[in-house]
N, CA, C and O atoms as CSV, one atom per row, in Angstrom:
chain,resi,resn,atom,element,x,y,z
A,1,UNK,N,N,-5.634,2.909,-49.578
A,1,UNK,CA,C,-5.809,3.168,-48.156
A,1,UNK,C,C,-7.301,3.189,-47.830
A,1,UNK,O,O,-8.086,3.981,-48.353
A,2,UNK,N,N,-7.539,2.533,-47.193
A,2,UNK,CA,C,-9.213,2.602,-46.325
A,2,UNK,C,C,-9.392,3.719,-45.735
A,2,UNK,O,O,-8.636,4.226,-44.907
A,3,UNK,N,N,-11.028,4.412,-46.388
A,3,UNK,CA,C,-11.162,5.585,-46.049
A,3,UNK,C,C,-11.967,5.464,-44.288
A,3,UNK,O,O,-12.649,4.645,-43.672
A,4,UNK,N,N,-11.446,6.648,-44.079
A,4,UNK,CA,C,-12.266,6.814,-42.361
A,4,UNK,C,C,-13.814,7.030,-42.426
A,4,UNK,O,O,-14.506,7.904,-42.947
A,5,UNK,N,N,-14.105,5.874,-41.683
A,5,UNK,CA,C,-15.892,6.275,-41.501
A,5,UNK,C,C,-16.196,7.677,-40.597
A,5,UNK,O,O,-15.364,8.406,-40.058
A,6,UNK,N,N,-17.703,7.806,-40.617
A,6,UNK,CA,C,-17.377,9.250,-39.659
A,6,UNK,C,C,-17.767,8.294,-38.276
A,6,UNK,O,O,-18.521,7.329,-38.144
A,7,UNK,N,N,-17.061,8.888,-37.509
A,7,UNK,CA,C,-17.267,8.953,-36.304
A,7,UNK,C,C,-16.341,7.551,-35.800
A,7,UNK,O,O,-16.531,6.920,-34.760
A,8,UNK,N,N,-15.353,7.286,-36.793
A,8,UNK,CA,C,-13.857,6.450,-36.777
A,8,UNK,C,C,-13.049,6.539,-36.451
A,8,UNK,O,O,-12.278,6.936,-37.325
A,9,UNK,N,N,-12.506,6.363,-35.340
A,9,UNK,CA,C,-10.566,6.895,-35.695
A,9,UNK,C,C,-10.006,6.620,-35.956
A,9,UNK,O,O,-9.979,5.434,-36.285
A,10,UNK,N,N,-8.901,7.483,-36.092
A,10,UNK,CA,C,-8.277,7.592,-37.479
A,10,UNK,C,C,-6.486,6.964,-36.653
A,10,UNK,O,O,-5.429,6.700,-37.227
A,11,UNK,N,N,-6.876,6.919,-35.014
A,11,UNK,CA,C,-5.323,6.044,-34.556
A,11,UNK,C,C,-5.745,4.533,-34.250
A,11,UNK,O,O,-6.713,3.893,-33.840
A,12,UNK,N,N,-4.362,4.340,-34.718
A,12,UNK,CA,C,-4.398,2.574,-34.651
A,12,UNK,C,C,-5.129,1.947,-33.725
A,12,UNK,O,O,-5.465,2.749,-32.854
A,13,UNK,N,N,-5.726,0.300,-33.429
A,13,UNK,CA,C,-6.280,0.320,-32.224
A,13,UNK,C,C,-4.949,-0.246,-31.642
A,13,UNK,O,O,-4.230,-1.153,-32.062
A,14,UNK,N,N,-4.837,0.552,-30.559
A,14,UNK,CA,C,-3.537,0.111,-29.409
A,14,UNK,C,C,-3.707,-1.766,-29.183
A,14,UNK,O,O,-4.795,-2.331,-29.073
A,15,UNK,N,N,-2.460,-2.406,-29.159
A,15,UNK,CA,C,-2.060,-3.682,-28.834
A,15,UNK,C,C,-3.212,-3.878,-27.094
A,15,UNK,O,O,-4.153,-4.670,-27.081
A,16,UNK,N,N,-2.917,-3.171,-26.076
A,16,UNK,CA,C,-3.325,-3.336,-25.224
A,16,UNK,C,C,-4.842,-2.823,-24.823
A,16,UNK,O,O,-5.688,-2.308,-25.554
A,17,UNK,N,N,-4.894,-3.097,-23.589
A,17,UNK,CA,C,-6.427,-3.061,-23.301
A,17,UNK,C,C,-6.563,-1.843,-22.640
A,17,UNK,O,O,-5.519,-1.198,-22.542
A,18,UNK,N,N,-7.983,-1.154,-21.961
A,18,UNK,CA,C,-8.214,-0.003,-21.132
A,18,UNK,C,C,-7.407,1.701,-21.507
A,18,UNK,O,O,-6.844,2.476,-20.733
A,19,UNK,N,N,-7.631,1.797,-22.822
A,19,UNK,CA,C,-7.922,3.213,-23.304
A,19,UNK,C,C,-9.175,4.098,-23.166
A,19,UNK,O,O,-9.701,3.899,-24.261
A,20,UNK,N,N,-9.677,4.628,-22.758
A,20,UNK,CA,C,-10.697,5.055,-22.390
A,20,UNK,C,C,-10.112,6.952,-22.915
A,20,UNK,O,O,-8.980,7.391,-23.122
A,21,UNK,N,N,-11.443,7.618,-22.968
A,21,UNK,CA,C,-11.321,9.199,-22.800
A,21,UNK,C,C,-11.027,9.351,-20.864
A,21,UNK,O,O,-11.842,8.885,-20.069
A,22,UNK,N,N,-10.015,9.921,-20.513
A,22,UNK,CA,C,-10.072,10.206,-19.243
A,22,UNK,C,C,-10.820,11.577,-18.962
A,22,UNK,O,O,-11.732,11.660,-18.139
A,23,UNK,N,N,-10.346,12.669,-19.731
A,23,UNK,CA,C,-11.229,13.694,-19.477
A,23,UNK,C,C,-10.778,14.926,-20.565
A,23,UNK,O,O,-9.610,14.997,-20.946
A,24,UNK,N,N,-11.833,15.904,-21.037
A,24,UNK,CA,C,-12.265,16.540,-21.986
A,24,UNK,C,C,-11.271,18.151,-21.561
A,24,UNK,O,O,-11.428,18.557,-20.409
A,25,UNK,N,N,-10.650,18.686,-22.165
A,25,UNK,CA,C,-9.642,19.764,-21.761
A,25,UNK,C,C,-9.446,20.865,-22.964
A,25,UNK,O,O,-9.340,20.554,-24.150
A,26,UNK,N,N,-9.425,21.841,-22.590
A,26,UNK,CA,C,-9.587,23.228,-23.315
A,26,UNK,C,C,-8.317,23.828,-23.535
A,26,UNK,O,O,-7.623,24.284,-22.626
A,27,UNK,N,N,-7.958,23.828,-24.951
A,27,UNK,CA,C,-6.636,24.788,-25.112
A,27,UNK,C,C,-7.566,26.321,-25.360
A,27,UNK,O,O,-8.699,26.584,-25.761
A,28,UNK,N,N,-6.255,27.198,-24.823
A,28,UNK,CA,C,-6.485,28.757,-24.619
A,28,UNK,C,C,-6.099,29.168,-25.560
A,28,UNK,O,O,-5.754,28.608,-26.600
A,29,UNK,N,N,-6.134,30.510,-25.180
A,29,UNK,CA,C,-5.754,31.528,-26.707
A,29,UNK,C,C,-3.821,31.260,-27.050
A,29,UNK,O,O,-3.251,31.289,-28.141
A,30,UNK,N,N,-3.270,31.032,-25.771
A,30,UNK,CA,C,-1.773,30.879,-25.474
A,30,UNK,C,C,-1.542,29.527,-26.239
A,30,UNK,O,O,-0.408,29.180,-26.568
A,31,UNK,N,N,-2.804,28.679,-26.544
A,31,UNK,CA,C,-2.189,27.045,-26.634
A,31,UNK,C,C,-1.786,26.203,-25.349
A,31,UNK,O,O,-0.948,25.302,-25.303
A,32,UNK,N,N,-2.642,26.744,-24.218
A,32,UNK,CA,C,-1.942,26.241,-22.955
A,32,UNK,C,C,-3.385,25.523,-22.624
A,32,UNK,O,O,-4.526,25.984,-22.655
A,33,UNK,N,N,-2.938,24.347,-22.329
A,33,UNK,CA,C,-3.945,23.469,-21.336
A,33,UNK,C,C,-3.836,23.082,-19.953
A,33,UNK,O,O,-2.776,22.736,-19.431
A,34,UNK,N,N,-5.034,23.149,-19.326
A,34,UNK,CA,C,-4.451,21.938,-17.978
A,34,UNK,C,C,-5.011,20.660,-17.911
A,34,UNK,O,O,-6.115,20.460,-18.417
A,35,UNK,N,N,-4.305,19.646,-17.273
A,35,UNK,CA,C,-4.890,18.790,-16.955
A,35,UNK,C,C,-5.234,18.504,-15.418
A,35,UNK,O,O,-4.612,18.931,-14.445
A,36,UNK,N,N,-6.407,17.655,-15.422
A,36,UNK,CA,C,-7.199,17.644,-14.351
A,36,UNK,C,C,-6.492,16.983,-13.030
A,36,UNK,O,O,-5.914,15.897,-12.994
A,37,UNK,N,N,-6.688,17.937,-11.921
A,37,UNK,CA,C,-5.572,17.403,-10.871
A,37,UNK,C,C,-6.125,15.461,-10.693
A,37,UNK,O,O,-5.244,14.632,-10.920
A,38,UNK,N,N,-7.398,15.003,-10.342
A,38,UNK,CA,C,-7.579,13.892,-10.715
A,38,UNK,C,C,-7.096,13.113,-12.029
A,38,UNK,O,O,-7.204,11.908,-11.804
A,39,UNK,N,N,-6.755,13.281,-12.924
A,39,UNK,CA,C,-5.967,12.715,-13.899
A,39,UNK,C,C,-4.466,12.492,-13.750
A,39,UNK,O,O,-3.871,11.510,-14.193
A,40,UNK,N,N,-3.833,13.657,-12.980
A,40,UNK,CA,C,-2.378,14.258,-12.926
A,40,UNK,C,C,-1.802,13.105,-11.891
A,40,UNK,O,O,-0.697,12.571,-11.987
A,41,UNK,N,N,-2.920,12.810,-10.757
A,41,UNK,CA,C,-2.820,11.913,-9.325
A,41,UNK,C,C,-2.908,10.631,-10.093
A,41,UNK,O,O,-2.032,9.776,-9.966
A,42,UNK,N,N,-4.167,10.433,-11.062
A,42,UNK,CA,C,-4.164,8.972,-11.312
A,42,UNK,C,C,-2.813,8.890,-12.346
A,42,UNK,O,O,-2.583,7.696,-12.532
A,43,UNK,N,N,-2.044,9.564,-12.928
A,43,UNK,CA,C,-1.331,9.340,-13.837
A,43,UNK,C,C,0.154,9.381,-12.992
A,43,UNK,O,O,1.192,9.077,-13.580
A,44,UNK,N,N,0.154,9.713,-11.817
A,44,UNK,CA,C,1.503,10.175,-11.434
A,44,UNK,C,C,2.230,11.403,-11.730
A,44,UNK,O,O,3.345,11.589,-11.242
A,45,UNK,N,N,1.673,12.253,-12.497
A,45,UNK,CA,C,2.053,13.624,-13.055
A,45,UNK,C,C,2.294,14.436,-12.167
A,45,UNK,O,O,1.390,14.695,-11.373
A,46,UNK,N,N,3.432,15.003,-12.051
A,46,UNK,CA,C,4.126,16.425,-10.715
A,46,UNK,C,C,4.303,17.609,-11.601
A,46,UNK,O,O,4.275,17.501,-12.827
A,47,UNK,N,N,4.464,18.613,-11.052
A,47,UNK,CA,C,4.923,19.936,-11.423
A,47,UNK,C,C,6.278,19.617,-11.636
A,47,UNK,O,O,6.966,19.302,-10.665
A,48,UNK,N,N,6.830,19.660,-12.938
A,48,UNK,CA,C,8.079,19.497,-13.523
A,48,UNK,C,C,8.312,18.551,-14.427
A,48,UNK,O,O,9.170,18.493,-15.308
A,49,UNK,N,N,7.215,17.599,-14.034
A,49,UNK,CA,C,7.877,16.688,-15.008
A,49,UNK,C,C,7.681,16.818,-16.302
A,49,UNK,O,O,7.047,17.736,-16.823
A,50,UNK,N,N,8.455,15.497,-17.125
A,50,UNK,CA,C,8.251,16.034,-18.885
A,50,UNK,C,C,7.354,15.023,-19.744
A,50,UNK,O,O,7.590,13.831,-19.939
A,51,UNK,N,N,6.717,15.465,-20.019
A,51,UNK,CA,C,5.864,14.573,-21.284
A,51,UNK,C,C,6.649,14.351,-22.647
A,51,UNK,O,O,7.511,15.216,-22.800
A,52,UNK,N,N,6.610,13.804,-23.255
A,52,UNK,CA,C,6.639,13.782,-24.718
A,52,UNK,C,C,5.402,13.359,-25.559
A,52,UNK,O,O,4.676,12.433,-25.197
A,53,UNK,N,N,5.247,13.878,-26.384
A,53,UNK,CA,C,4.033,14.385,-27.019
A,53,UNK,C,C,4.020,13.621,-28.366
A,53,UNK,O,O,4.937,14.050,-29.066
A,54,UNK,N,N,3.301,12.627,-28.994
A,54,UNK,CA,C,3.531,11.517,-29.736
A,54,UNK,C,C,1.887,12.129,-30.354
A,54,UNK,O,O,0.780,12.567,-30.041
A,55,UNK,N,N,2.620,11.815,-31.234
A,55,UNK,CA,C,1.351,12.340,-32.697
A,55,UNK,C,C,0.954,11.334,-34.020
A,55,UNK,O,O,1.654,10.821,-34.894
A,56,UNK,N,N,0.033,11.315,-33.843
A,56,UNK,CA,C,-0.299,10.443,-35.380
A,56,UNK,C,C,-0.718,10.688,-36.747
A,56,UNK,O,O,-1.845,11.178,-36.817
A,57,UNK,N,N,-0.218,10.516,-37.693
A,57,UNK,CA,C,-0.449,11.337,-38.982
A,57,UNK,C,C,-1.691,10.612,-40.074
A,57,UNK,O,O,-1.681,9.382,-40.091
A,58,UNK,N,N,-2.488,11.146,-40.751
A,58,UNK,CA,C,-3.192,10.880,-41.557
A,58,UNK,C,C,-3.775,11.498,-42.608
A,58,UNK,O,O,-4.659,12.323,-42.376
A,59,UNK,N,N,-3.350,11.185,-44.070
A,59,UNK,CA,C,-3.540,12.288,-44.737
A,59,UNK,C,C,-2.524,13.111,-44.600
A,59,UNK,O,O,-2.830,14.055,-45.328
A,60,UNK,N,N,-1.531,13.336,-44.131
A,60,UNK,CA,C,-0.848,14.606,-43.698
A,60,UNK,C,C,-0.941,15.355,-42.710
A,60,UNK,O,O,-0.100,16.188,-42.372
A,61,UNK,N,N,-2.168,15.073,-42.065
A,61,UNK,CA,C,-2.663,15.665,-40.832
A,61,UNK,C,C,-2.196,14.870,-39.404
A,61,UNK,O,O,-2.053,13.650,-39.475
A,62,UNK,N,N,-1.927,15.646,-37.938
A,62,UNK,CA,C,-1.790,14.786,-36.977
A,62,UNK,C,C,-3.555,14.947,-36.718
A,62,UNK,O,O,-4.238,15.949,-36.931
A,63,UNK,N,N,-4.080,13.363,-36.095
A,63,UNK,CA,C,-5.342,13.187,-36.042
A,63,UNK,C,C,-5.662,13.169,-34.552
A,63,UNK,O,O,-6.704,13.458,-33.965
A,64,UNK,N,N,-3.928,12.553,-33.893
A,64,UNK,CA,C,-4.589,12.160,-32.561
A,64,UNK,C,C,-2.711,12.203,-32.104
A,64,UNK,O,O,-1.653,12.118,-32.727
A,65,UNK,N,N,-3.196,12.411,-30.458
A,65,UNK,CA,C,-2.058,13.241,-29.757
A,65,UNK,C,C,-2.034,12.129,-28.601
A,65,UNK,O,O,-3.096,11.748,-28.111
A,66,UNK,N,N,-0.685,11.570,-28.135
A,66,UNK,CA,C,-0.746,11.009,-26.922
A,66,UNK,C,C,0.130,11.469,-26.101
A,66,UNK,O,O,1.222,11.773,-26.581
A,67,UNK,N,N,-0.033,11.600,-25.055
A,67,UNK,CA,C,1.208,12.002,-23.758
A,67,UNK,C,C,1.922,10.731,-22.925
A,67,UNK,O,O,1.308,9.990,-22.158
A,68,UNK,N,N,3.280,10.645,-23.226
A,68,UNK,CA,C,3.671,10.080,-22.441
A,68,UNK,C,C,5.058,10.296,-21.344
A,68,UNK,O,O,6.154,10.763,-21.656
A,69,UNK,N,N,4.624,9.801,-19.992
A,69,UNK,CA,C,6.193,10.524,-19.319
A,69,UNK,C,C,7.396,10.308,-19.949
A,69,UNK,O,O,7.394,9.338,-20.707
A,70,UNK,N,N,8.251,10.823,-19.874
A,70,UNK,CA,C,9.602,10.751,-20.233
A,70,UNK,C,C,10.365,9.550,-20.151
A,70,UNK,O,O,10.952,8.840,-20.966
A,71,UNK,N,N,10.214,9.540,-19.153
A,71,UNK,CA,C,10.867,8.244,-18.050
A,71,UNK,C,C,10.687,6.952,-18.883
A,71,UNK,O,O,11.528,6.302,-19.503
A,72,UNK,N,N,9.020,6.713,-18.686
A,72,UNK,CA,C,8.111,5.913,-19.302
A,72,UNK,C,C,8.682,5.413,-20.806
A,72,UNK,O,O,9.104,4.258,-20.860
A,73,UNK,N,N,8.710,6.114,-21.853
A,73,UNK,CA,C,9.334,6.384,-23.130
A,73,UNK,C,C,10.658,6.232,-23.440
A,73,UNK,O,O,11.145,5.955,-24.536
A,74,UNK,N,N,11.280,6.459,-22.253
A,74,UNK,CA,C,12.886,6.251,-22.390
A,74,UNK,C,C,12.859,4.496,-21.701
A,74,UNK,O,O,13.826,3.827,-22.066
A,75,UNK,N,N,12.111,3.964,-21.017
A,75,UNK,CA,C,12.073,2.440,-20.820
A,75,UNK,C,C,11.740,1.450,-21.526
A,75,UNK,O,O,12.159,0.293,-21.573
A,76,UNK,N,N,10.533,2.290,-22.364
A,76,UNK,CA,C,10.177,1.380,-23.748
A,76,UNK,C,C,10.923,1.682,-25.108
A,76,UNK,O,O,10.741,1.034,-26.138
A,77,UNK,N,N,11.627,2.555,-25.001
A,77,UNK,CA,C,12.732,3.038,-26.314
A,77,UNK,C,C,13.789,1.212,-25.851
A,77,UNK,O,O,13.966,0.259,-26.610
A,78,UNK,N,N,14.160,1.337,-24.694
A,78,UNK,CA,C,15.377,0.990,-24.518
A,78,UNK,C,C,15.417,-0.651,-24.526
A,78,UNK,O,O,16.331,-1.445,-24.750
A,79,UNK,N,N,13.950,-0.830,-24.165
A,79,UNK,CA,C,13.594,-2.399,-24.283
A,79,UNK,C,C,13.132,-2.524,-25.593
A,79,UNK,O,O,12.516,-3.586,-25.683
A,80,UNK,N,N,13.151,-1.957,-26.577
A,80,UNK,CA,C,13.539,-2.225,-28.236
A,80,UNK,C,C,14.465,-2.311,-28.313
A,80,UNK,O,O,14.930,-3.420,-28.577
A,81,UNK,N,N,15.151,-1.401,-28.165
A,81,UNK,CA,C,16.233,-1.120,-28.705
A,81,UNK,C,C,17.812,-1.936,-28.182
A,81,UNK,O,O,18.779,-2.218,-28.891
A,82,UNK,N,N,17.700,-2.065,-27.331
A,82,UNK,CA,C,18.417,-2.868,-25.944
A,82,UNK,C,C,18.928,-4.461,-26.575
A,82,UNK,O,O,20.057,-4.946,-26.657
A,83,UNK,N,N,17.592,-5.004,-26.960
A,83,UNK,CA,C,18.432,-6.187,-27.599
A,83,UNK,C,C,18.789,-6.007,-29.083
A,83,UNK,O,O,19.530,-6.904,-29.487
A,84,UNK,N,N,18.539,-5.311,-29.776
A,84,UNK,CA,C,18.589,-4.785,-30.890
A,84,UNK,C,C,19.919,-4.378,-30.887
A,84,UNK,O,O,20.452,-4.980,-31.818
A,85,UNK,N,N,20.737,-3.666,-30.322
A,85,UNK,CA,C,21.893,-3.573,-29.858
A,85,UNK,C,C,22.618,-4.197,-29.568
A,85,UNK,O,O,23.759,-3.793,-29.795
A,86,UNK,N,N,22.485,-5.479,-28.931
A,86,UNK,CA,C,22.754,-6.343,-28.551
A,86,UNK,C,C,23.192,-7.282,-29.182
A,86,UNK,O,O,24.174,-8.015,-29.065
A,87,UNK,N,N,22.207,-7.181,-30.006
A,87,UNK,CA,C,22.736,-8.441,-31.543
A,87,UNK,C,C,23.924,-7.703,-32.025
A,87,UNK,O,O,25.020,-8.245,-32.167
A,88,UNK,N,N,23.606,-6.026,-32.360
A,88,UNK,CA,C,24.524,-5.619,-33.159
A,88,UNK,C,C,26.368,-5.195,-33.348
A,88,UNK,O,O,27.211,-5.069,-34.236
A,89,UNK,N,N,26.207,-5.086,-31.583
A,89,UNK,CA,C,27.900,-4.953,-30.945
A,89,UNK,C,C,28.527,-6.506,-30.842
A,89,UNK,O,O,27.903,-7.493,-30.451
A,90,UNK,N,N,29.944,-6.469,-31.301
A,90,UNK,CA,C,30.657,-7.883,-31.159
A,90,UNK,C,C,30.529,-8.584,-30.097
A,90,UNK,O,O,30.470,-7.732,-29.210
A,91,UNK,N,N,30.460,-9.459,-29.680
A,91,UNK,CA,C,30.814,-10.226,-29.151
A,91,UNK,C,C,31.749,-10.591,-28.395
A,91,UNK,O,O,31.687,-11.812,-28.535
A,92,UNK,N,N,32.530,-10.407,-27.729
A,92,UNK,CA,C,33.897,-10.832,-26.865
A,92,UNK,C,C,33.589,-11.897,-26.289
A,92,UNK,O,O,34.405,-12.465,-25.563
């Protein structure tokens, strides 16, 4: 395994383009964060909705954390999986 340079990361580089840091956020003593109402607007984020919380491992360690809506995650589950399924049920 190729070791991490410093100042490397340690998650894959994403297929697509425009990852950027959006903005820098403080967990509390609770483990509770917020995110920035400008982030929440550019992201579409409401009071209620659900994230799922996608983690990357290295070493044993998670290195790096992504958020994604629910919704979002359940559309790209299903467009894998969808024809994948597809092949796999008979035919009539």
């Amino acid at each position: 395994m190729k070791r991490q340079g410093k100042g490397e990361s340690c998650c894959p580089t994403p297929a697509f383009g425009g990852c950027k840091v959006e903005s820098l956020v403080t967990v509390d003593e609770r483990g509770q964060m917020v995110l920035p109402k400008e982030l929440r607007d550019k992201a579409g984020i409401k009071g209620g909705d659900k994230l799922a919380v996608i983690g990357w491992e290295k070493e044993g360690k998670v290195c790096c954390l992504s958020l994604i809506k629910v919704e979002e995650l359940s559309t790209m589950v299903k467009g894998v999986l969808g024809p994948l399924m597809g092949d796999l049920l008979p035919k009539g």
